[in-house]
KEKE-3310 file (N, C-alpha, C; in steps of 0.2 Angstrom, whole numbers, plus 5000, padded with zeros to 4 digits):
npx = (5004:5003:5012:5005:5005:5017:5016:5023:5021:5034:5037:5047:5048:5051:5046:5032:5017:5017:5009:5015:5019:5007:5004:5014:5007:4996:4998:5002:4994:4983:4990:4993:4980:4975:4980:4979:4986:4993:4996:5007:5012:5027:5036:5051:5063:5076:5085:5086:5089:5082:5069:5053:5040:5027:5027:5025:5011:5005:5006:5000:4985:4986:4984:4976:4963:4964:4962:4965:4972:4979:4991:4993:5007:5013:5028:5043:5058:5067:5065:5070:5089:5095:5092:5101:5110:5112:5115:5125:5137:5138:5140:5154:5160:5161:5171:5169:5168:5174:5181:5175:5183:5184:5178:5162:5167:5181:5183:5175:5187:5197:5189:5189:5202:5205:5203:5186:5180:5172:5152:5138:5122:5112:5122:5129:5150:5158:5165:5183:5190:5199:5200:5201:5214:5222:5234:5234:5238:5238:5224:5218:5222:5216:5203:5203:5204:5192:5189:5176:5166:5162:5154:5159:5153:5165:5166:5171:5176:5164:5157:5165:5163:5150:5149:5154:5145:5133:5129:5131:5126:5123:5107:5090:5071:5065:5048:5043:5049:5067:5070:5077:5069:5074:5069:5062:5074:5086:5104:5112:5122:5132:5142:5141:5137:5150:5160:5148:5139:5135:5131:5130:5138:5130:5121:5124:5117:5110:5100:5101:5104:5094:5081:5082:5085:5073:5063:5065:5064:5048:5044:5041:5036:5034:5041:5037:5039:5047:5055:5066:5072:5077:5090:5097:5092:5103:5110:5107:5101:5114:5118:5107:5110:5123:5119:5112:5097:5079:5074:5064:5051:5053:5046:5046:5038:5032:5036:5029:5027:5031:5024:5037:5044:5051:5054:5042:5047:5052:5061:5063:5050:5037:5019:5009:4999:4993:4992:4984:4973:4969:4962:4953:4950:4948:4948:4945:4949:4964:4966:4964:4971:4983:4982:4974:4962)
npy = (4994:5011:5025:5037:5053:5068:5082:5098:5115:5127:5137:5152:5160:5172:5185:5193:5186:5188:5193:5185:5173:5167:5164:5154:5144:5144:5134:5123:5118:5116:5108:5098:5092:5089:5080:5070:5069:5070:5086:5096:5108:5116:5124:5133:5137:5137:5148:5156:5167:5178:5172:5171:5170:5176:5178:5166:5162:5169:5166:5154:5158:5166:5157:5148:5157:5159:5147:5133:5120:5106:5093:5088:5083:5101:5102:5107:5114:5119:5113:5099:5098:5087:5079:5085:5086:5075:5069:5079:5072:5061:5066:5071:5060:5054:5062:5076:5087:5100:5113:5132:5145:5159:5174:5186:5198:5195:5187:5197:5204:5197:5192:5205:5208:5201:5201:5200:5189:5177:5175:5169:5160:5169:5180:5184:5183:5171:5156:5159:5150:5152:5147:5131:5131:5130:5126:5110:5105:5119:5122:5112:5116:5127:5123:5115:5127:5131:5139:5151:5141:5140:5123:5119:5114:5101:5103:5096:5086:5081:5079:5069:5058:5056:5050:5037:5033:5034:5029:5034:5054:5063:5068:5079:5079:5092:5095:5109:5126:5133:5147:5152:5145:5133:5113:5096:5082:5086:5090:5089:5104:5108:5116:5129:5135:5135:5129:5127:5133:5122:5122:5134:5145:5153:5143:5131:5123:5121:5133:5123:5110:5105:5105:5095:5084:5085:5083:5073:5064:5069:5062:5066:5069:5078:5095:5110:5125:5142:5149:5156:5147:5137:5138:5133:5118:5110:5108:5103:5090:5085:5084:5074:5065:5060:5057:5044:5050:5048:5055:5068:5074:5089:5105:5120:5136:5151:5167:5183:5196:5215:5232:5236:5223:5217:5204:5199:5203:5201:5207:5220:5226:5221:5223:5214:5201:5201:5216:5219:5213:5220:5230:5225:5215:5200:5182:5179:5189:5189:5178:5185:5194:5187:5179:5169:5168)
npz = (5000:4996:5001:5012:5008:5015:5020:5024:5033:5038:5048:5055:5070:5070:5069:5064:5050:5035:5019:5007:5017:5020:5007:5005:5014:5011:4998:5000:5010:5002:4992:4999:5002:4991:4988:4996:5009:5023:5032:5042:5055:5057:5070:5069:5078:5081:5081:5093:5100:5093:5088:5095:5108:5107:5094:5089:5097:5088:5075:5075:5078:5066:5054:5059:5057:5045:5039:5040:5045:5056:5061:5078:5090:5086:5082:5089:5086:5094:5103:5101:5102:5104:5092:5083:5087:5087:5073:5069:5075:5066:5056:5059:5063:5048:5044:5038:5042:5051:5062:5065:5067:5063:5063:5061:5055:5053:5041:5031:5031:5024:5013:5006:5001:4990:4973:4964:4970:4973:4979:4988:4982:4991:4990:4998:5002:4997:5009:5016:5018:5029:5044:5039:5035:5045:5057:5063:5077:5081:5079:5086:5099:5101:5101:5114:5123:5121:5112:5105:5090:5074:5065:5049:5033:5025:5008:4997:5001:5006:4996:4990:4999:4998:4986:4987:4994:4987:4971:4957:4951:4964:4964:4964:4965:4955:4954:4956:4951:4948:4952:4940:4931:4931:4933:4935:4934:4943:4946:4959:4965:4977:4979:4975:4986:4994:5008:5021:5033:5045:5059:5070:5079:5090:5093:5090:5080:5063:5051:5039:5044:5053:5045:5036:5046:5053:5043:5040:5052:5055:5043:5031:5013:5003:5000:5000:4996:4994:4980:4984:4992:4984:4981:4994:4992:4986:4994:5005:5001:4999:5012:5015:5011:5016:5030:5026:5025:5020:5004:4999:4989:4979:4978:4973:4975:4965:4973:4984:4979:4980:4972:4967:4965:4973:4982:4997:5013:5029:5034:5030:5036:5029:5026:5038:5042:5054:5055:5043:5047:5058:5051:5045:5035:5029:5029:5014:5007:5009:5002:4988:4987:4984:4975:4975:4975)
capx = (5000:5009:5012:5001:5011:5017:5019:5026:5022:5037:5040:5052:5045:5054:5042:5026:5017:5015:5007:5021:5021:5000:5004:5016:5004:4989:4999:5006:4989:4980:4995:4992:4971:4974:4986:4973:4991:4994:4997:5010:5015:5031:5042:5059:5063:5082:5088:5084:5090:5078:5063:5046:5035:5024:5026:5023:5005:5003:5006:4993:4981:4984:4984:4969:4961:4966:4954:4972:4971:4987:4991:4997:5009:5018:5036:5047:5066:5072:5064:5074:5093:5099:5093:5105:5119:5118:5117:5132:5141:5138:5143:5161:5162:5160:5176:5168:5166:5180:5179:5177:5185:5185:5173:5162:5173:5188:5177:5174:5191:5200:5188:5191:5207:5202:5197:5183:5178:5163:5146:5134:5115:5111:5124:5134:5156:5159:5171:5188:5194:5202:5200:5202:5220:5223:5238:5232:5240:5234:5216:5217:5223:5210:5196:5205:5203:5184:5186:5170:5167:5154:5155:5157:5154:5170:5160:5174:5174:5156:5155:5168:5160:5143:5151:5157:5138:5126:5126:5129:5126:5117:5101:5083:5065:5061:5041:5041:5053:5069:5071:5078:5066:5075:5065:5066:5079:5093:5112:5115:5130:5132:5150:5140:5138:5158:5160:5143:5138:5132:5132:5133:5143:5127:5114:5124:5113:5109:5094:5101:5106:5089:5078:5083:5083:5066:5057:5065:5059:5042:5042:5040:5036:5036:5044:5035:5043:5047:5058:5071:5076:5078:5098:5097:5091:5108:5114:5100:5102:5120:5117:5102:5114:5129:5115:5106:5090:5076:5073:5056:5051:5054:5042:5047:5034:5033:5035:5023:5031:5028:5024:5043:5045:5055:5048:5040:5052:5051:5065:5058:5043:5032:5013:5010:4992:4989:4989:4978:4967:4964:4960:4948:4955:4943:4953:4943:4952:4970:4968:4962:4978:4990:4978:4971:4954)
capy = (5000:5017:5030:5042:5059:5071:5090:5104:5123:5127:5146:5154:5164:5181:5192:5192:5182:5192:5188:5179:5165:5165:5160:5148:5139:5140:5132:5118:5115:5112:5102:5091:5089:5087:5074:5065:5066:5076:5095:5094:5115:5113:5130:5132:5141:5137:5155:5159:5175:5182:5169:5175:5164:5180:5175:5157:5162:5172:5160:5146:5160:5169:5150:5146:5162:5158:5141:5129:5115:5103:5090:5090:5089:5105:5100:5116:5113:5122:5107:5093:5100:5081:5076:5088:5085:5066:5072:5081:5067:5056:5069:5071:5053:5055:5066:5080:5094:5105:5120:5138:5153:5166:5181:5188:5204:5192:5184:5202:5206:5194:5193:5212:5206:5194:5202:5196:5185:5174:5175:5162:5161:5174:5185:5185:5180:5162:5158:5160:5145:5155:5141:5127:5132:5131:5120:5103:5107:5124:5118:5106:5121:5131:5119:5113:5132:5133:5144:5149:5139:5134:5120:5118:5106:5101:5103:5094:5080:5080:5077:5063:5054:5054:5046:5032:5029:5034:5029:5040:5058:5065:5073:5078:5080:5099:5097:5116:5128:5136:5154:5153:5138:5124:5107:5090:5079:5090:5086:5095:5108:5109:5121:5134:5138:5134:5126:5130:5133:5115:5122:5139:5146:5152:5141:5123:5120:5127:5129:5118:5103:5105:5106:5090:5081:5086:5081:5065:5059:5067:5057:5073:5066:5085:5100:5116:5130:5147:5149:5158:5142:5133:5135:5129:5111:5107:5107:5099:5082:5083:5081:5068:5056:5058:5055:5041:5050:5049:5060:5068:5078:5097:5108:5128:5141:5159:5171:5188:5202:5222:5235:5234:5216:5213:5199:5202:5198:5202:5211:5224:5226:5222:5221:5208:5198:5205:5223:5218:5209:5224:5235:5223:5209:5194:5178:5179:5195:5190:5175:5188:5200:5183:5177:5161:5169)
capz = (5000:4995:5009:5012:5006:5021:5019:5029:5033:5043:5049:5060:5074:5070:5067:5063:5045:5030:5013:5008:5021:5019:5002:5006:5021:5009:4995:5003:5014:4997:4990:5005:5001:4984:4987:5000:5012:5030:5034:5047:5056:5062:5071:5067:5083:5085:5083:5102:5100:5088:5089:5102:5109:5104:5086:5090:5095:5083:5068:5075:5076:5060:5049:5061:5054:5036:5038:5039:5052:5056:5067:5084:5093:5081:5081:5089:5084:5102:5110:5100:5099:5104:5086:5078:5089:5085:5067:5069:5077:5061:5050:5060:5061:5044:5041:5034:5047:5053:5068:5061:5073:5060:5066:5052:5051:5048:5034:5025:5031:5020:5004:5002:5000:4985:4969:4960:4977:4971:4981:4986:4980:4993:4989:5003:4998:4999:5016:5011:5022:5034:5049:5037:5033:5053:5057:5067:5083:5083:5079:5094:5106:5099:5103:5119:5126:5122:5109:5102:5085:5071:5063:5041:5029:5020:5003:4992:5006:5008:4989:4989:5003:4996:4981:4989:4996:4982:4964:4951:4954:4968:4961:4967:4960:4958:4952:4951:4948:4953:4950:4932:4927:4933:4934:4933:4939:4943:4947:4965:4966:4984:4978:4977:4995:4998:5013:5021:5039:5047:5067:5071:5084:5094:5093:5089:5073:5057:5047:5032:5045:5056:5042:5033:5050:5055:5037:5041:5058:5055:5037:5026:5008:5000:5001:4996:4998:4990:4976:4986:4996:4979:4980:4998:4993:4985:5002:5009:4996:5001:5018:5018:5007:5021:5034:5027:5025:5014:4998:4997:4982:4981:4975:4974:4973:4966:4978:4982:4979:4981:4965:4964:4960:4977:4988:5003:5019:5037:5039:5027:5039:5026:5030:5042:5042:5059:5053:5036:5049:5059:5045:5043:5031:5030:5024:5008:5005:5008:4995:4983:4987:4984:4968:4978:4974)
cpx = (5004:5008:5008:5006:5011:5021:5020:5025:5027:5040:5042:5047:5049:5052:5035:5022:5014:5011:5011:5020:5012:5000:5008:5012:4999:4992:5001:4999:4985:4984:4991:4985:4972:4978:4981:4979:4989:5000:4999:5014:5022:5035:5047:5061:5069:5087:5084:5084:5084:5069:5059:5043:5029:5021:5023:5016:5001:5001:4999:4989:4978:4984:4978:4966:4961:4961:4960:4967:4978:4984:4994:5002:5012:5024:5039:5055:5070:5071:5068:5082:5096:5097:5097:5111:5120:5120:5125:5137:5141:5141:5152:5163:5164:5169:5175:5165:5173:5178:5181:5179:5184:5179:5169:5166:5179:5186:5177:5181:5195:5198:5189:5198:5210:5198:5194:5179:5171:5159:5144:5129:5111:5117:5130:5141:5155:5165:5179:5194:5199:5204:5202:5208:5226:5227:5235:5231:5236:5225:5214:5217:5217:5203:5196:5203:5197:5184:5180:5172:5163:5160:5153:5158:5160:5166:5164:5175:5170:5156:5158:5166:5154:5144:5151:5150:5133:5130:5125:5128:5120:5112:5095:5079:5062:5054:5039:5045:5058:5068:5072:5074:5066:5069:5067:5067:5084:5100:5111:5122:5130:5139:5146:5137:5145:5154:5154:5142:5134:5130:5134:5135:5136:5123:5117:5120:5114:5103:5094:5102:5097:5083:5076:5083:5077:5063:5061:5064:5051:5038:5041:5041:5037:5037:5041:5037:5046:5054:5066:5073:5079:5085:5098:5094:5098:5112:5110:5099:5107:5119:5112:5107:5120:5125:5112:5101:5086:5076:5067:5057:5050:5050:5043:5041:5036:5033:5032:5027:5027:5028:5031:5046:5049:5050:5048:5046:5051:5054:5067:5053:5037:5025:5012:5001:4988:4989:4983:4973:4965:4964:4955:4945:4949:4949:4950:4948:4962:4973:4967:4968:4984:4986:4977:4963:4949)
cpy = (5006:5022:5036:5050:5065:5077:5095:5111:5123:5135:5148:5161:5169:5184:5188:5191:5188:5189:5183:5171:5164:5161:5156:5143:5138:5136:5124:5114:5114:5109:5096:5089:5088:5079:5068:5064:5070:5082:5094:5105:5111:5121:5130:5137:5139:5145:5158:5164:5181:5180:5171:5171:5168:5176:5168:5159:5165:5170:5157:5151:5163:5163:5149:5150:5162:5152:5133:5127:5111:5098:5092:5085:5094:5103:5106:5112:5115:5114:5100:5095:5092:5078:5078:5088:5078:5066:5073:5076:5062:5060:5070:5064:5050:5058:5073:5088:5096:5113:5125:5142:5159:5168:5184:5195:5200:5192:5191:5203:5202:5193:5200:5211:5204:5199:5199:5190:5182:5177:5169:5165:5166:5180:5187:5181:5175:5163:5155:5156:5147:5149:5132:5126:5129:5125:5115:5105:5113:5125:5118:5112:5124:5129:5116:5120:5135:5139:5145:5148:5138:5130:5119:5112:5108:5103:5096:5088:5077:5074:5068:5057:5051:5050:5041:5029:5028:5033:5033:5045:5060:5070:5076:5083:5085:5096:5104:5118:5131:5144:5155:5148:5132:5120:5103:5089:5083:5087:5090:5097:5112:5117:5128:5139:5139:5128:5129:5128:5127:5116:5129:5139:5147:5148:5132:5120:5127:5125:5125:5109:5102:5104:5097:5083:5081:5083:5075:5061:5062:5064:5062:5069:5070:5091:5105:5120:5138:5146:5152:5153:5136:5133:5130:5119:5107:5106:5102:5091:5081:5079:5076:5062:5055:5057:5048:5042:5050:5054:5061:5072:5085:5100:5118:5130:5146:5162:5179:5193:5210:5223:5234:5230:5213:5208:5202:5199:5203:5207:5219:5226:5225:5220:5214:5206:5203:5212:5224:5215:5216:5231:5232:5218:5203:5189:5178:5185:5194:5184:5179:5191:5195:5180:5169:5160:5162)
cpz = (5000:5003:5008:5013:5011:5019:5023:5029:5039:5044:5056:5065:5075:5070:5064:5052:5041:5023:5010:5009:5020:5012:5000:5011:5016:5002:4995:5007:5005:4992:4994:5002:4994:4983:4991:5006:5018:5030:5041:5047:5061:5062:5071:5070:5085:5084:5088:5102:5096:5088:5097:5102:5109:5098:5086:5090:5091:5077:5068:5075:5071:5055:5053:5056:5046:5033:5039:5045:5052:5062:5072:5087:5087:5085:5083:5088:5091:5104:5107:5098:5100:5097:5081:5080:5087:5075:5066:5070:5071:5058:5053:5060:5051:5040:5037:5036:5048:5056:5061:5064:5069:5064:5060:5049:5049:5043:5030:5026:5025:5014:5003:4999:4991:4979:4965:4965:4973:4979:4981:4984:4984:4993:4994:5000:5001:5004:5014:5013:5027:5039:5046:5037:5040:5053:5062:5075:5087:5082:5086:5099:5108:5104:5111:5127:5125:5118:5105:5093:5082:5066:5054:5038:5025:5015:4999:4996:5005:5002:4988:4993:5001:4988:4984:4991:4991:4975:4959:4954:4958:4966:4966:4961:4961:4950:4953:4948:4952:4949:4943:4927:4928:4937:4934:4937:4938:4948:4955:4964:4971:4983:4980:4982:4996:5004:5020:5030:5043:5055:5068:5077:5091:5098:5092:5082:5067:5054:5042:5038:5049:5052:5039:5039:5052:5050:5037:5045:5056:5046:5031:5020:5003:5001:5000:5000:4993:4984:4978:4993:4990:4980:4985:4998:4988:4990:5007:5006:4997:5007:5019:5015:5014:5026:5034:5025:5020:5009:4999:4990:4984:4975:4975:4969:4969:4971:4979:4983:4980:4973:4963:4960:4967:4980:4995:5010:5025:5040:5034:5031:5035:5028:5034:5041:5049:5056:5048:5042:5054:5056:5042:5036:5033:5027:5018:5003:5005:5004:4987:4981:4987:4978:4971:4977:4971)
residu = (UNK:UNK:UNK:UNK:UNK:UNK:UNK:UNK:UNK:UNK:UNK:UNK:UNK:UNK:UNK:UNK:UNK:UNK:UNK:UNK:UNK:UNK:UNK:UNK:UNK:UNK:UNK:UNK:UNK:UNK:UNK:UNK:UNK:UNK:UNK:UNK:UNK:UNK:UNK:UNK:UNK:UNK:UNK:UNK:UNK:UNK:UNK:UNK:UNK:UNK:UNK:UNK:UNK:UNK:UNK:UNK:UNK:UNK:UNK:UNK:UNK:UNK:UNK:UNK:UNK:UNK:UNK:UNK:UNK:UNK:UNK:UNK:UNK:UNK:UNK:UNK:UNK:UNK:UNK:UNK:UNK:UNK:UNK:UNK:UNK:UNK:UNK:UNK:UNK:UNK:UNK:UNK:UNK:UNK:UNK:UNK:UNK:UNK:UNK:UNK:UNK:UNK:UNK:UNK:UNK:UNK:UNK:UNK:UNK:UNK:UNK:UNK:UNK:UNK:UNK:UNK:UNK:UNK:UNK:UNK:UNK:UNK:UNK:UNK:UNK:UNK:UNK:UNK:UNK:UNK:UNK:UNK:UNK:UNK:UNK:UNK:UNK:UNK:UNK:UNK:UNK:UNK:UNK:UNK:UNK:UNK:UNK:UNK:UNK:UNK:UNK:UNK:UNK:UNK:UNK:UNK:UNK:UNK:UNK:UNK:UNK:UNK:UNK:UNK:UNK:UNK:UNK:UNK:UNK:UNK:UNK:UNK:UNK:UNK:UNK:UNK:UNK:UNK:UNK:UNK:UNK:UNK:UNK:UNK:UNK:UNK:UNK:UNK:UNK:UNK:UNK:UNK:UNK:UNK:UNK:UNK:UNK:UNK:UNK:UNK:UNK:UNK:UNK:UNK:UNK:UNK:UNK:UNK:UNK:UNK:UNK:UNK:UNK:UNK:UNK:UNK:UNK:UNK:UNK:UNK:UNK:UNK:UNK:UNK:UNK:UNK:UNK:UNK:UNK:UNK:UNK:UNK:UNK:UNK:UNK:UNK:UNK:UNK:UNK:UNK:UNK:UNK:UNK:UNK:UNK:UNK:UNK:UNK:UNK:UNK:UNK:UNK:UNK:UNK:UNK:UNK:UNK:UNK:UNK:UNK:UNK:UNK:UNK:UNK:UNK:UNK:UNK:UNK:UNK:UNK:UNK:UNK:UNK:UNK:UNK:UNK:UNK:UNK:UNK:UNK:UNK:UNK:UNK:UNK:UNK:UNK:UNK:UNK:UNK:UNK:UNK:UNK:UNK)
# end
């Protein structure tokens, strides 16, 4: 009997939910009915620093208010970091981590350095291995005297180790699109991160290791998601193959943008639902203003 297919709305309690995230919760909750699968809410509240437990109930209210349902219990990511330290522990058993001491002013301070410095997919320079480079011993002392550290993925490790496990090259099944078009089965090119944050310094995780280990214990079978995480799942395929984990199928949305053409984000203040709701915003009104009408 086939598996009944399981899909995720997963949002960070940073601030409070704008059009945007309405049109990813309600794209994804009628993915799931159409599919005849389960609508699983799950928080991704391992940046402490920034996440509210404000925002928390704000979310289930303003997705209540939208007409959304889920099961229970929601899954919050603070309350499991022992799933991502044993993560973590596979992937150094692995050989494919390595402590990072730079600081982000090293980091800019050294690609000024460098001209021409590539970029990742977000725009930010690729890390320029400063701590990589780190002789053994002085590594060890480093780590020995507590200094603060996150942890990176070799990438060029990564790569050579997921050889060794899988079959021909690691791919996944984008069923929409990414930003330029791409479909299909595509090749994954984890490079274009560099050597990409696995564990940050503050918090011990990262959204690319947590993410992939969550839609793996709660059996996630698809992914929907905006078009502006479409790089991040070449990192994300990387790490389920050096983990073991299942592959679901990836699904990137369009994303709602202003008169500009920018997408709507958070940290922009753009409208939030609660302000459209008290101005008097019906849900019928805010599928209309994302074209769900």
């Amino acid at each position: 009997m086939p598996e009944m297919p399981v899909f995720r709305f997963a949002p960070s309690p940073n601030g409070h939910l704008h059009l945007g995230h309405a049109y990813s919760a309600l794209f994804t909750f009628n993915r799931a009915r159409q599919a005849g699968g389960r609508f699983l809410l799950r928080i991704e509240d391992i940046d402490t620093g920034r996440c509210r437990q404000e925002y928390v109930v704000r979310i289930l209210d303003d997705l209540a208010w939208l007409g959304l349902s889920w099961e229970e219990p929601v899954r919050r990511q603070s309350r499991h970091m022992d799933d991502y330290r044993a993560a973590l522990a596979r992937l150094d058993a692995l050989g494919v981590l390595y402590p990072c001491f730079a600081t982000r002013q090293e980091i800019r301070d050294a690609v000024a350095t460098i001209p021409g410095h590539p970029a990742d997919p977000d725009g930010a320079p690729l890390y320029p291995g400063l701590s990589k480079a780190l002789d053994p011993a002085e590594r060890a002392a480093r780590l020995a005297a507590g200094v603060p550290h996150a942890l990176r993925l070799d990438t060029a490790r990564a790569l050579a180790v997921a050889a060794s496990m899988h079959p021909g090259p690691v791919t996944f099944d984008e069923r929409g699109s990414g930003p330029s078009g791409e479909t299909g089965r595509l090749v994954i090119e984890p490079a274009i991160w560099g050597d990409v944050i696995v564990a940050r310094k503050d918090i011990g995780t990262s959204y690319h290791l947590s993410v992939v280990v969550d839609d793996a214990i709660q059996g996630v079978t698809h992914v929907t998601r905006g078009q502006d995480l479409f790089y991040a799942t070449h990192v994300h395929r990387l790490l389920q193959v050096l983990l073991g984990l299942p592959e679901p199928a990836y699904e990137h949305h369009g994303l709602v943008r202003d008169d500009t053409g920018r997408r709507l984000s958070k940290s922009a203040r753009d409208r939030s639902l609660l302000s459209l709701r008290a101005e008097g915003a019906a849900p019928a009104d805010i599928r209309r203003l994302i074209g769900m009408d």
